[in-house]
N, CA, C and O of each residue as an XYZ file, in Angstrom:
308
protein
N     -73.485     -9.994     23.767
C     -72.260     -9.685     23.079
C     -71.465    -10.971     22.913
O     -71.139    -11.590     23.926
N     -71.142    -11.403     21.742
C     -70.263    -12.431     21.524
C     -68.920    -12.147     21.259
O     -68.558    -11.485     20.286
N     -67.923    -12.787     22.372
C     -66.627    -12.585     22.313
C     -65.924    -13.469     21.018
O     -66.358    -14.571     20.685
N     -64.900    -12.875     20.427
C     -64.284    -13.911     19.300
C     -62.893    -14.029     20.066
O     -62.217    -13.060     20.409
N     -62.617    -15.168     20.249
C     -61.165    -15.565     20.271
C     -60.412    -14.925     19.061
O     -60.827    -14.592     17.951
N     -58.893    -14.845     19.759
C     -58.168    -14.571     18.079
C     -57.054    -15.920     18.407
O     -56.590    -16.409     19.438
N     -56.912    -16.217     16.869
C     -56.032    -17.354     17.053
C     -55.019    -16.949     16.139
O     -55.264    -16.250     15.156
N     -53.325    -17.579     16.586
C     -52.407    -16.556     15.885
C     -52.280    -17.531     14.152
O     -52.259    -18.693     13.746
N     -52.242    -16.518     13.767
C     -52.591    -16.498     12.127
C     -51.554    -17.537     11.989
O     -50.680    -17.746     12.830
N     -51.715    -18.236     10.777
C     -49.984    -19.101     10.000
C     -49.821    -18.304      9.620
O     -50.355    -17.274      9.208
N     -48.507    -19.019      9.807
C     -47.572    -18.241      8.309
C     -48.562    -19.119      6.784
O     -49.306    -20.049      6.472
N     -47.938    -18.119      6.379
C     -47.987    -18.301      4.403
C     -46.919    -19.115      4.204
O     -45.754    -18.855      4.505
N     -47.399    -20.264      3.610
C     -45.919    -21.000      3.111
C     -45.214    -20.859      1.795
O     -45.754    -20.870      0.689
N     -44.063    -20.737      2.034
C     -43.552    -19.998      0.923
C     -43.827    -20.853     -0.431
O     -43.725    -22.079     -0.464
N     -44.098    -20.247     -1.267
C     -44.833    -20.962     -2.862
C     -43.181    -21.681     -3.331
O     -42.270    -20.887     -3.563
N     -43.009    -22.684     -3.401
C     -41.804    -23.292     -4.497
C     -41.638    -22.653     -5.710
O     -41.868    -23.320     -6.719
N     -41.228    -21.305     -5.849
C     -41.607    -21.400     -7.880
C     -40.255    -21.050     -8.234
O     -39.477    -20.864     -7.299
N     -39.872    -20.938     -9.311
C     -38.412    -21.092     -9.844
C     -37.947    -19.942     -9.445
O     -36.756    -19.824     -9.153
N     -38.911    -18.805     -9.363
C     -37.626    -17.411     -8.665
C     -37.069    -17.822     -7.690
O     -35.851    -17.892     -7.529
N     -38.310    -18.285     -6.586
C     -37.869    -18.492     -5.063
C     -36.636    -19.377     -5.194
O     -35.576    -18.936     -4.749
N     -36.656    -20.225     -5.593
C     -35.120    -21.176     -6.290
C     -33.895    -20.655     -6.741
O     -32.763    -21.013     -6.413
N     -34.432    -19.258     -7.984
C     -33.223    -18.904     -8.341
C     -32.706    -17.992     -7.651
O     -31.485    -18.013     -7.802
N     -33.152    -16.933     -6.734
C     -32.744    -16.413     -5.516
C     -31.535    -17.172     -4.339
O     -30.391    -16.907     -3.969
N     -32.663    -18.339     -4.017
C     -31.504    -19.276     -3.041
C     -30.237    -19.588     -3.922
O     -29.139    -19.872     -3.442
N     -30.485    -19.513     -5.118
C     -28.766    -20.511     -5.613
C     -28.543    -19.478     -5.847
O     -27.421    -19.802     -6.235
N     -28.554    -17.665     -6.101
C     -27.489    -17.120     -6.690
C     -26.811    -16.692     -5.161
O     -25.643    -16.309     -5.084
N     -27.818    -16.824     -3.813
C     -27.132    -16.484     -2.283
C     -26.223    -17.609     -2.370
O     -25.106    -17.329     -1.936
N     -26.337    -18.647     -2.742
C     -25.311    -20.042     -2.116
C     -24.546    -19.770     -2.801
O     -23.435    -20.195     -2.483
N     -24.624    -18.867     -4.220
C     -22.814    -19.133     -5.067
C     -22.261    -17.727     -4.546
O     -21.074    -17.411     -4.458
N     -23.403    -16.931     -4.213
C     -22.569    -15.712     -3.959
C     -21.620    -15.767     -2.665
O     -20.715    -14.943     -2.529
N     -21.835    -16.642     -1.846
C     -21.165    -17.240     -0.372
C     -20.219    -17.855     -0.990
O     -19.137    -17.430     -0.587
N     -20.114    -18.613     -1.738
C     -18.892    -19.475     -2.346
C     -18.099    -18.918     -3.231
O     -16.942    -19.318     -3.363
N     -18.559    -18.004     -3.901
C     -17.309    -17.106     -4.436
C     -16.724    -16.175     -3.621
O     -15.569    -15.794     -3.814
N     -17.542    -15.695     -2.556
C     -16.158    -14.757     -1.565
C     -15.027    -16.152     -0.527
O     -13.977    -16.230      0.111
N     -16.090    -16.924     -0.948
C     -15.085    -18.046     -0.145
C     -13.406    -18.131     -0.859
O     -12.273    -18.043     -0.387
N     -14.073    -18.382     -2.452
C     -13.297    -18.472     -3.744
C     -11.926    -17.913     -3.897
O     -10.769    -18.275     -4.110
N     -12.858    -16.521     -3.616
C     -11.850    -15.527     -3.404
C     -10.446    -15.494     -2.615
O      -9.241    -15.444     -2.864
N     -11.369    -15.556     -1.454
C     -10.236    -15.976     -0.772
C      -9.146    -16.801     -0.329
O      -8.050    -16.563      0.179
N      -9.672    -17.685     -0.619
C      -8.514    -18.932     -1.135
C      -7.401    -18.581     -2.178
O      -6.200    -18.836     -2.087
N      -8.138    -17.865     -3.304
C      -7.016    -17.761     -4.701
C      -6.202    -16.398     -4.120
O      -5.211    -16.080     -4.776
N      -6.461    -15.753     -3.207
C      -5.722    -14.737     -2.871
C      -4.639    -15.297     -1.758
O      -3.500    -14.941     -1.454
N      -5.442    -16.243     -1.334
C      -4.118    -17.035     -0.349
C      -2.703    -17.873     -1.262
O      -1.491    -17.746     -1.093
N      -3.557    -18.814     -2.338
C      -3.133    -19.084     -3.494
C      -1.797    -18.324     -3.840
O      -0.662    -18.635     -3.480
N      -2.101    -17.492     -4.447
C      -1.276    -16.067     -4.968
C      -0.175    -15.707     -4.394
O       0.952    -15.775     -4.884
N      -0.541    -15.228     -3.107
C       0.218    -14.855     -1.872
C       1.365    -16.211     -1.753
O       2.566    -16.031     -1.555
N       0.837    -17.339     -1.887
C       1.666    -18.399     -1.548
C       2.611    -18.850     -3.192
O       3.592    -19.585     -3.076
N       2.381    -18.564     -3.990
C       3.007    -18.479     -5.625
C       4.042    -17.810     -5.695
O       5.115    -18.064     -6.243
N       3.472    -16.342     -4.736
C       4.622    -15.342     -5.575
C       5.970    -15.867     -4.125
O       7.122    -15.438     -4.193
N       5.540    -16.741     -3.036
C       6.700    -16.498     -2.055
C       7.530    -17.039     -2.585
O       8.665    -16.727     -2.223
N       7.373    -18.293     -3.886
C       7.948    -19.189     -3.930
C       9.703    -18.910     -4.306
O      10.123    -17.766     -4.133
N      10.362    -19.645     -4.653
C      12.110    -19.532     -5.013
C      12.072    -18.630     -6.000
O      12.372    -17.453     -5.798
N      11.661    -19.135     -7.288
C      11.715    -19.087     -9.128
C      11.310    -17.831     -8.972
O      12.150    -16.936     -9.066
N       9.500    -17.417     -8.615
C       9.149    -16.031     -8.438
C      10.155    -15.103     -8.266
O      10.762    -14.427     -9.096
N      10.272    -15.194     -6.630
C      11.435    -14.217     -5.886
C      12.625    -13.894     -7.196
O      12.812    -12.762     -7.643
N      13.451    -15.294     -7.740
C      14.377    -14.854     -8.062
C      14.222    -14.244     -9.831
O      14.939    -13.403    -10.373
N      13.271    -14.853    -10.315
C      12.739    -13.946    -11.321
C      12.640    -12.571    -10.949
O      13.709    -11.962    -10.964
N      11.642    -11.944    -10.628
C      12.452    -10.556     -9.609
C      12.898    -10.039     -9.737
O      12.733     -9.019    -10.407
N      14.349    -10.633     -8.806
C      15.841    -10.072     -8.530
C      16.637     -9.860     -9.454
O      17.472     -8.961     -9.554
N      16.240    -11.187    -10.570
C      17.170    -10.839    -11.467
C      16.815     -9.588    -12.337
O      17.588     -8.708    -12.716
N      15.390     -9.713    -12.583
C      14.949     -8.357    -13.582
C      15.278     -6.899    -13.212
O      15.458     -5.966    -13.995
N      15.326     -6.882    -11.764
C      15.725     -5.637    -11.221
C      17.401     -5.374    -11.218
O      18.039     -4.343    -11.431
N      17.707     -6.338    -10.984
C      19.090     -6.086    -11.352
C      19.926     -5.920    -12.710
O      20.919     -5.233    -12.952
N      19.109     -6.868    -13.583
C      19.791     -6.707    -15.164
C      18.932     -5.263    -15.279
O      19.529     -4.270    -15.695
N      17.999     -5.207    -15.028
C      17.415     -3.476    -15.216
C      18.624     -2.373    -15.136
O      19.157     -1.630    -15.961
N      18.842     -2.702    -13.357
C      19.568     -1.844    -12.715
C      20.918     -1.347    -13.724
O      21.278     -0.199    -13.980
N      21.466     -2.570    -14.153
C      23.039     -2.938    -14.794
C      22.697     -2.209    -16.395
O      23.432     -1.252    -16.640
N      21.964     -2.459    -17.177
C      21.299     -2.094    -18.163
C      21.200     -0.307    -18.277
O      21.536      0.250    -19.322
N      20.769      0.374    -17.238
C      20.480      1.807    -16.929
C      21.548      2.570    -16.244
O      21.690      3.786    -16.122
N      22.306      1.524    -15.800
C      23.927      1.829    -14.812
C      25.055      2.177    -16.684
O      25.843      3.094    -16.915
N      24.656      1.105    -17.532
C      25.725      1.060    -18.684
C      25.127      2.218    -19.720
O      25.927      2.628    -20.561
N      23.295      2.982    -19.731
C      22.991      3.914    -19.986
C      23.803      5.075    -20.273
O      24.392      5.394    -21.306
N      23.704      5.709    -19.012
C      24.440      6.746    -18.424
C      25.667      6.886    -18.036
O      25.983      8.055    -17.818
N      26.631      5.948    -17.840
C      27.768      5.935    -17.490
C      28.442      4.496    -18.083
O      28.658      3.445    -17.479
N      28.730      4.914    -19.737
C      28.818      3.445    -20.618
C      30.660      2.845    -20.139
O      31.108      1.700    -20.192
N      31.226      3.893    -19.782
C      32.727      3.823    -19.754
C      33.025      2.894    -18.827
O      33.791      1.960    -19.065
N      32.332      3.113    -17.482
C      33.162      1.981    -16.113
C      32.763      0.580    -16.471
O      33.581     -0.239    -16.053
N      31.628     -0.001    -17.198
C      31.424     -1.021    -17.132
C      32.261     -1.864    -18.372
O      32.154     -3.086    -18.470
């Protein structure tokens, strides 16, 4: 009876071909656009805190307010 050794198999090396390529770059941009993301949402967040924003705003809500106040009750103002 002849015994066979087993010897552990290779790996298969992965073939270079342009899928295998275009796979890896759409994972690397897809990592960099949630990165993206999140930055321009920090972005944003940091835009609207600013002075001008805020008081753009205030004022619209208030000339609103004054605007809908002279609506309905044109006499006191």
């Amino acid at each position: 009876m002849v015994c066979f050794q087993k010897f552990p198999r290779k790996k298969k090396k992965e073939k270079k071909t342009l899928v295998s390529f275009f796979f890896f770059f759409l994972k690397k941009n897809y990592k960099k656009k949630i990165k993206k993301r999140k930055n321009l949402m920090k972005y944003f967040t940091t835009y609207l805190s600013t002075a001008p924003v805020i008081a753009l705003i205030w004022f619209t809500f208030t000339a609103g307010l004054l605007i809908e106040a002279n609506r309905f009750f044109p006499d006191p103002l």
